[in-house]
TITOR-362180 format. One record per residue (C-alpha): residue in one letter; x, y, z. Coordinates in Angstrom, 2 decimals, decimal comma. Layout:
BEGIN
ATOM  residuo        u        v        w
ATOM        A        X        Y        Z
...
//
This chain:
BEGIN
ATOM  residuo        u        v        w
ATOM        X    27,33    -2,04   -12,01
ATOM        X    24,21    -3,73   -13,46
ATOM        X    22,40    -0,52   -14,41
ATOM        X    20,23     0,81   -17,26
ATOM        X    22,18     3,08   -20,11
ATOM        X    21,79     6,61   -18,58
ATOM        X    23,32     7,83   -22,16
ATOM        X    19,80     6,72   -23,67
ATOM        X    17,13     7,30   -20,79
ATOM        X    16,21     8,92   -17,72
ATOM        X    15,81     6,24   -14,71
ATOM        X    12,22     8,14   -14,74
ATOM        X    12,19     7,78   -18,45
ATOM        X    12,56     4,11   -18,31
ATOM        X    10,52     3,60   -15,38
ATOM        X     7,25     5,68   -16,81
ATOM        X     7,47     3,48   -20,34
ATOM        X     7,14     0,22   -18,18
ATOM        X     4,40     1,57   -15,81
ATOM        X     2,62     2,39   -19,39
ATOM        X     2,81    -1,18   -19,87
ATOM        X     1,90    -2,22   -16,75
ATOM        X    -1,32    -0,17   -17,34
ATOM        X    -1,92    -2,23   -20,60
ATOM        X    -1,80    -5,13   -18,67
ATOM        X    -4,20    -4,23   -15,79
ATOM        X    -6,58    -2,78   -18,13
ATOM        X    -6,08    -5,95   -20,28
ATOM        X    -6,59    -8,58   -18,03
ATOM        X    -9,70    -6,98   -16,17
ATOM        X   -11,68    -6,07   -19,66
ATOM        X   -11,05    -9,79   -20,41
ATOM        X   -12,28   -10,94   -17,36
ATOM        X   -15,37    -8,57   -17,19
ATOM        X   -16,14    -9,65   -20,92
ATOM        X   -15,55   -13,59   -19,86
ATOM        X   -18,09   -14,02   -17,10
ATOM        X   -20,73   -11,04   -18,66
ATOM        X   -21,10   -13,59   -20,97
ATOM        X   -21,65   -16,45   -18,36
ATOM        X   -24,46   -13,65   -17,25
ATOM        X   -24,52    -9,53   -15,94
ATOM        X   -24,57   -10,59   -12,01
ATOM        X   -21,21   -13,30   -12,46
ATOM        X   -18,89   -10,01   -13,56
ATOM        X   -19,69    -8,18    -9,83
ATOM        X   -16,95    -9,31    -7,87
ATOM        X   -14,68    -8,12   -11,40
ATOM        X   -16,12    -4,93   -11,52
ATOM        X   -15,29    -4,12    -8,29
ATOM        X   -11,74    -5,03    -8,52
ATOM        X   -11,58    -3,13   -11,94
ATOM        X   -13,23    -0,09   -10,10
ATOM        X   -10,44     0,19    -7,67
ATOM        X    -7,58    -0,40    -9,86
ATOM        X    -9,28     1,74   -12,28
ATOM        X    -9,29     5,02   -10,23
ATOM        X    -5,73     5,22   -10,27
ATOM        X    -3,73     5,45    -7,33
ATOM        X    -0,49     6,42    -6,06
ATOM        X     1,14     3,44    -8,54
ATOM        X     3,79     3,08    -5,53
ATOM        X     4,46    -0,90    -5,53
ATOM        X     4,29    -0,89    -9,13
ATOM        X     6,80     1,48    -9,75
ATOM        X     9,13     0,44    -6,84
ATOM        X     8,93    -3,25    -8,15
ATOM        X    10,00    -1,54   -11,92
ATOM        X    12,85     0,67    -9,95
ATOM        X    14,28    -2,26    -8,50
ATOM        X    14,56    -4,29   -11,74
ATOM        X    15,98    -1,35   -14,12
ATOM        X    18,13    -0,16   -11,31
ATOM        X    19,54    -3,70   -11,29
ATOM        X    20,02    -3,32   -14,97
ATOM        X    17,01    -6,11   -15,85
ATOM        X    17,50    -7,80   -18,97
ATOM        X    14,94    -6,76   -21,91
ATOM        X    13,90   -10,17   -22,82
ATOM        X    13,03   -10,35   -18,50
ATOM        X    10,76    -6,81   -18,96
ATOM        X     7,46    -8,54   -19,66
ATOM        X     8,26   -10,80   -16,48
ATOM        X     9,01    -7,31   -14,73
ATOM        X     5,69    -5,76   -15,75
ATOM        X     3,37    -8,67   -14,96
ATOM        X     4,73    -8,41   -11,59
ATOM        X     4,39    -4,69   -11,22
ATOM        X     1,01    -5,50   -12,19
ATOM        X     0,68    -8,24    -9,68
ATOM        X     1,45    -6,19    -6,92
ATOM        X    -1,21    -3,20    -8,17
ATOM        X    -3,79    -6,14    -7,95
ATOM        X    -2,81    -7,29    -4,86
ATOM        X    -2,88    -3,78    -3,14
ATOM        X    -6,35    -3,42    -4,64
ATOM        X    -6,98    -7,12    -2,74
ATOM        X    -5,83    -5,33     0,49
ATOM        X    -7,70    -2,37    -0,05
ATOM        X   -11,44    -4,11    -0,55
ATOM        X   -10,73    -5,89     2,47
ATOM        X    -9,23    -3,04     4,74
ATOM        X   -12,08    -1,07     3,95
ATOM        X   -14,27    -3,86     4,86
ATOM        X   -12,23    -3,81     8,37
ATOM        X   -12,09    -0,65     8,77
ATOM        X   -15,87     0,05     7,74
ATOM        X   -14,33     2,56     5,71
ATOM        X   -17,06     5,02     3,62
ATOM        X   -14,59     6,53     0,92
ATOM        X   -11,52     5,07    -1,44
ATOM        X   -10,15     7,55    -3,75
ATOM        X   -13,08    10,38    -3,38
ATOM        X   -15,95     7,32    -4,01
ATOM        X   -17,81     4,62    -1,63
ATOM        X   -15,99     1,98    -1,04
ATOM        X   -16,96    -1,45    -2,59
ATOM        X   -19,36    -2,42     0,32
ATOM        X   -20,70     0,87     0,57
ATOM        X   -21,58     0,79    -2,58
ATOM        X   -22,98    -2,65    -2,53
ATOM        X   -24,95    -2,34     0,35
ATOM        X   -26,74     0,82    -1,26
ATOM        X   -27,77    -1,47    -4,16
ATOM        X   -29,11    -3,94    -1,87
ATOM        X   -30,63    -1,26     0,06
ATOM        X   -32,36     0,69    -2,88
ATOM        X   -33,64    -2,68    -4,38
ATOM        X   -35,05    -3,87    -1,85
ATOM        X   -33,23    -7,22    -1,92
ATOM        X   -33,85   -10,16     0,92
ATOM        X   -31,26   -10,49     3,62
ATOM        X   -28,80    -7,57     5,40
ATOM        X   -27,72    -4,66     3,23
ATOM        X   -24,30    -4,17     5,17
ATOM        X   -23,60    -7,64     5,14
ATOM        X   -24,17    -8,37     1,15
ATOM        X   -22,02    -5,40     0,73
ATOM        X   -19,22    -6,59     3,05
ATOM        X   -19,64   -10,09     1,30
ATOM        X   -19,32    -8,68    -2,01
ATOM        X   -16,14    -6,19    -1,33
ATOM        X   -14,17    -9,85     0,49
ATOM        X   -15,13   -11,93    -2,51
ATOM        X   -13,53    -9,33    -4,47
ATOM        X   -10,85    -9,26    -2,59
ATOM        X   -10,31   -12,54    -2,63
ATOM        X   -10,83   -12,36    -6,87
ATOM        X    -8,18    -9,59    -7,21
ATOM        X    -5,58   -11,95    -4,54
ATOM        X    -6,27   -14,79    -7,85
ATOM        X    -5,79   -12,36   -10,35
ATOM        X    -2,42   -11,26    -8,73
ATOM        X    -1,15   -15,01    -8,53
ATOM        X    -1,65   -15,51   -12,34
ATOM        X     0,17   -12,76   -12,94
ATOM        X     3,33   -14,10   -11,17
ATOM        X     3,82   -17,34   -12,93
ATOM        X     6,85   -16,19   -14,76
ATOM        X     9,23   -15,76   -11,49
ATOM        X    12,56   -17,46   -10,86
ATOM        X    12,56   -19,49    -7,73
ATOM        X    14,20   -16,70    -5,65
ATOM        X    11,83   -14,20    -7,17
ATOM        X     8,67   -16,67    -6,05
ATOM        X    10,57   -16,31    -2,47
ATOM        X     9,80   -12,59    -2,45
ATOM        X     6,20   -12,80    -3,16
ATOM        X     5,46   -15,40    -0,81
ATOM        X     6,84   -13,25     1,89
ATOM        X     4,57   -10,07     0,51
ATOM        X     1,51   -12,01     0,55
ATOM        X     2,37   -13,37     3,33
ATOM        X     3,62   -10,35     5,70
ATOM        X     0,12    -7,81     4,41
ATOM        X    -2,09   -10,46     5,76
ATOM        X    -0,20   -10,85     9,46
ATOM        X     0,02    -7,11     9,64
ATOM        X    -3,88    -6,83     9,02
ATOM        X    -4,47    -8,84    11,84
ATOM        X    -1,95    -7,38    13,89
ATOM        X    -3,41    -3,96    13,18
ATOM        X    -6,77    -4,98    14,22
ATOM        X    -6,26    -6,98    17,24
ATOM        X    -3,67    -4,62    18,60
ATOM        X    -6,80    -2,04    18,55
ATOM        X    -9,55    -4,29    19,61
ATOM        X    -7,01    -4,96    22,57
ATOM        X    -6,03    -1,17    23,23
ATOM        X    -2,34    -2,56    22,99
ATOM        X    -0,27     1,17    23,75
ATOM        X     3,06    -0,46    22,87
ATOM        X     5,14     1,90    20,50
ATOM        X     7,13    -1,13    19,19
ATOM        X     4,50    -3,59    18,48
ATOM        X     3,15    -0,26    16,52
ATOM        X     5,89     0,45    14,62
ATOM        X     6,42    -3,01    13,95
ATOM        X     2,97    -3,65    13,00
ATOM        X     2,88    -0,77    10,47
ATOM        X     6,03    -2,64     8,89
ATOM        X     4,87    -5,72     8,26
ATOM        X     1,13    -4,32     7,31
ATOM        X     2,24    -1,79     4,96
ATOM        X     6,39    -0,40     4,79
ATOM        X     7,79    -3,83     3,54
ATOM        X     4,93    -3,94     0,52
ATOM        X     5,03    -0,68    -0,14
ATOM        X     8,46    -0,33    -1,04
ATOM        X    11,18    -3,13     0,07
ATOM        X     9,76    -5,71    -1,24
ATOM        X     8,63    -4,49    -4,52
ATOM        X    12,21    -3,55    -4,61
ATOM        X    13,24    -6,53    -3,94
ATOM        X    11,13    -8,57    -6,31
ATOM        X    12,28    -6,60    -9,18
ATOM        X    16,04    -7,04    -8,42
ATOM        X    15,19   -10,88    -8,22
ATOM        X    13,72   -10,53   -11,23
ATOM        X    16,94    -8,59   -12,97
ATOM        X    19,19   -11,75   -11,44
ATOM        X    20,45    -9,37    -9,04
ATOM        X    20,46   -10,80    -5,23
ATOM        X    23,69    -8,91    -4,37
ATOM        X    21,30    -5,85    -4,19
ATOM        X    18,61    -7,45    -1,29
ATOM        X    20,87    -6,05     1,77
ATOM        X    20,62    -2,23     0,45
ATOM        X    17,20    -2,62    -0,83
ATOM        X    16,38    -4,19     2,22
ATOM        X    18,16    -1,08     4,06
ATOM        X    16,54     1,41     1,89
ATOM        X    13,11     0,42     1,87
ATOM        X    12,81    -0,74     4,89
ATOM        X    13,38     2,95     6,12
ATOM        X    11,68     4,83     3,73
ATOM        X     8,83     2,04     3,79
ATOM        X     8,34     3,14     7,68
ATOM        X     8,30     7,05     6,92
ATOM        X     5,60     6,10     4,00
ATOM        X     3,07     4,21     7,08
ATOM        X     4,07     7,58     9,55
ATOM        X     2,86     9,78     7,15
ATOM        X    -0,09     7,53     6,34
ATOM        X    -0,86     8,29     9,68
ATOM        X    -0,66    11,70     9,69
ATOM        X    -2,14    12,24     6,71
ATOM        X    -5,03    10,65     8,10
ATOM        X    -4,85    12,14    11,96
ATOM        X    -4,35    15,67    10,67
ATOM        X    -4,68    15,87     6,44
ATOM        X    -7,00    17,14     4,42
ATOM        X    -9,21    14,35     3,02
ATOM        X   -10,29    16,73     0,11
ATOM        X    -6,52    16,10    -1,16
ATOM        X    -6,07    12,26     0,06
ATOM        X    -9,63    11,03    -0,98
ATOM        X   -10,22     9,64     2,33
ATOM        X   -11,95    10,77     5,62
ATOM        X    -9,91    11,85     8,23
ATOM        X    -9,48    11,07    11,62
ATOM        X   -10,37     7,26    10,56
ATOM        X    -7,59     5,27    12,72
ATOM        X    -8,39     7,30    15,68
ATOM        X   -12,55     6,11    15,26
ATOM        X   -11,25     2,69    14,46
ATOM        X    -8,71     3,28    17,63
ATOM        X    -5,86     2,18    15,71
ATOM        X    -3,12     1,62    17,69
ATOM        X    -0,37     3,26    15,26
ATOM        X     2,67     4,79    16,31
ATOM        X     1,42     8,45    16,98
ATOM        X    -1,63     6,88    19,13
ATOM        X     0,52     4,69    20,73
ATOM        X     2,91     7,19    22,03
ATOM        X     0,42     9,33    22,82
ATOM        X    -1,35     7,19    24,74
ATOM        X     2,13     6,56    26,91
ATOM        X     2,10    10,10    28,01
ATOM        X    -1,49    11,18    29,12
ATOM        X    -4,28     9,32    30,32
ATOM        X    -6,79    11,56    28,31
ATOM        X    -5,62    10,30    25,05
ATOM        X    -6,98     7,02    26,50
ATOM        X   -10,35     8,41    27,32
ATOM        X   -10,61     9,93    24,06
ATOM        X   -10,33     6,97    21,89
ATOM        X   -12,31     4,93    24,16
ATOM        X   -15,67     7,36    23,93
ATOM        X   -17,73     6,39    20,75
ATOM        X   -18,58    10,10    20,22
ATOM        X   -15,31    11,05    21,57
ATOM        X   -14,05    14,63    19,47
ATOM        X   -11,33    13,62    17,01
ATOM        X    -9,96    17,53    16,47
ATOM        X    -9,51    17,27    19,94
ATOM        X    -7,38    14,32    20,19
ATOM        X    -5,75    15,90    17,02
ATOM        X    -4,86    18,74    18,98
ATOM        X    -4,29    17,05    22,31
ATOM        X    -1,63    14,67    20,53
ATOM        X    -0,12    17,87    18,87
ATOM        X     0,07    19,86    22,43
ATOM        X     2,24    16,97    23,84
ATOM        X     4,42    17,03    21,14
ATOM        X     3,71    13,55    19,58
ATOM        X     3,38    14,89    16,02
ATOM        X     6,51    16,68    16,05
ATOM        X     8,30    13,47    16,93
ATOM        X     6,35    11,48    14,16
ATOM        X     7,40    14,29    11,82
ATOM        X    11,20    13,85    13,13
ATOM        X    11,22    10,39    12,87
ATOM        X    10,59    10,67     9,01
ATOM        X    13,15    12,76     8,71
ATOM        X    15,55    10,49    10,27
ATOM        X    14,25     7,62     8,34
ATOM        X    14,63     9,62     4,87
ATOM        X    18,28    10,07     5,77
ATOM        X    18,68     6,21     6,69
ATOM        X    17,15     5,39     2,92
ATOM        X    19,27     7,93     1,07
ATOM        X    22,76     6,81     3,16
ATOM        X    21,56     2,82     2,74
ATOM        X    21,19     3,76    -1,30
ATOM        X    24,05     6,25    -1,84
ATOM        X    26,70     2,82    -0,83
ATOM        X    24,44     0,77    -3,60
ATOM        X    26,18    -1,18    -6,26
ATOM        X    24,15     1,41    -8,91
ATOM        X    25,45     3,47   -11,68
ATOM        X    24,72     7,44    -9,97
ATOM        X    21,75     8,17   -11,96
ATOM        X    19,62     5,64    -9,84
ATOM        X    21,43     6,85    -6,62
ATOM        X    20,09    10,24    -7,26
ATOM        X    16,51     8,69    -8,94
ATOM        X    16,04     6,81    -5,71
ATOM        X    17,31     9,29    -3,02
ATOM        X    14,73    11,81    -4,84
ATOM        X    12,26     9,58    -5,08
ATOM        X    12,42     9,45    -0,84
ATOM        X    11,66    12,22    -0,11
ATOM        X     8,45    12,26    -2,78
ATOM        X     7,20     9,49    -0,62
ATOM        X     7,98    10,68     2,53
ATOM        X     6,66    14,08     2,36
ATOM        X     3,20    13,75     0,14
ATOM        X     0,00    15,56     1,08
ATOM        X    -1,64    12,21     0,20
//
């Protein structure tokens, strides 16, 4: 049914020698860069730098590997791998693209255990004693990366079929409106648990997984696979952004690399805030003080029984993604790769 030769390889086998390559390629492309405009003179390889940084301190590798799942899974054609990896690639680029400027939203101090871009960038302005506004040279420098890394991702992607091209349109497309949606929802105080959920979707499920999925069966030639794809990681795409926001209501940021309690300073309306914001007037209070206690909204929204539900609603999800892939035109060893490969996702500590 359009699958790799199990007889051979592992699905996790195949997948790991790709993402290899797809590490050649990052590393390739941004020492090439850095190199090119070093040359042009120190200060014009910045915005490069910081793009490299990011990508360079690893990283979960989700997208990229979901993208390489969906086109092995589909049984890709070998001479289509290199097409396959670039976009991998692509989509590790443009995650660090949404990254610099999420941070930048978020005025986010830490990325993977270090400042973020404009924290860092600031600093420099800040110790050198530089003309202008440290914070917003190091907010200008962390967007114009950004934007960089958002190039750098389109030259990957030259390579893709029509229908493929359709798939990364709508990922470039649907990170941006979520963004927005995310940050106008809060700077409204929106407590809608739909426009949450849906929000988180469109922001960060459908890049995460479905349509890296999605892009890699287009890739493979295989479009009779974008209903359960679209089944699958739509579902486990939504438990991934729930326990996002756990992780970062309740986790430990010594394991994610990230401070905690950060969406309920930024008063991100997610789904956990949202509901709990439905059900007692405190919660409201709480996010609306500047020096408002964040354990204690922690607690408050664990006392009610919000977190419990967020944790149940994962659950439920995981099932949907395993029942949506266990019907999938794939040979059984992806089944299984994929239905274990859920609950990796939706159960991580970071």
């Amino acid at each position: 049914m359009g699958a790799t030769d199990q007889t051979t390889t592992t699905p996790a086998e195949a997948r790991g020698a790709l993402l290899s390559r797809v590490e050649d390629r990052l590393s390739g492309l941004l020492t090439a860069e850095k190199s090119r405009w070093s040359a042009v003179d120190p200060r014009a390889a910045v915005p490069v730098e910081a793009v490299d940084a990011l990508v360079s301190a690893g990283g979960k590798r989700l997208r990229p590997a979901f993208c390489l799942n969906g086109f092995l899974a589909a049984g890709g054609d070998p001479a289509r791998e290199q097409v396959a990896v670039d976009a991998a690639a692509a989509l590790e680029i443009l995650h660090a693209y949404a990254l610099l400027h999420d941070d930048v939203l978020d005025d986010s101090p830490l990325r993977r255990d270090e400042p973020t871009a404009h924290e860092r960038h600031a600093a420099e302005h800040r110790a050198a004693g530089w003309a202008g506004e440290p914070r917003r040279y190091g907010e200008g420098v962390a967007s114009l990366a950004g934007d960089l890394a958002h190039v750098y991702a389109h030259r990957l992607v030259g390579a893709l079929s029509p229908a493929a091209r359709e798939v990364w349109h709508d990922v470039c497309t649907e990170v941006v409106i979520g963004q927005y949606l995310d940050i106008r929802v809060a700077a409204e105080r929106v407590a809608d648990p739909e426009l949450s959920r849906w929000t988180a979707i469109c922001k960060s499920a459908r890049y995460t997984i479905h349509r890296p999925l999605a892009l890699g069966a287009a890739i493979a030639g295989r479009l009779d696979l974008a209903a359960p794809f679209e089944q699958y990681g739509a579902a486990l795409g939504e438990a991934f952004q729930l326990r996002d926001d756990l992780i970062d209501a309740f986790g430990d940021s010594s394991v994610s690399g990230k401070p905690t309690g950060l969406d309920f300073a930024q008063q991100r309306m997610t789904l956990l805030v949202a509901l709990a914001v439905q059900r007692d007037d405190r919660v409201s209070r709480l996010l609306a003080d500047q020096n408002g206690d964040g354990a204690e909204l922690g607690r408050l929204i664990t006392d009610m029984g919000v977190r419990g539900e967020v944790e149940r609603r994962i659950d439920h999800l995981v099932e949907q993604a395993r029942s949506a892939i266990a019907e999938a035109p794939l040979s059984p060893g992806w089944r299984d790769e994929l239905a274990r490969v859920a609950v990796e996702v939706a159960y991580r500590q970071k």
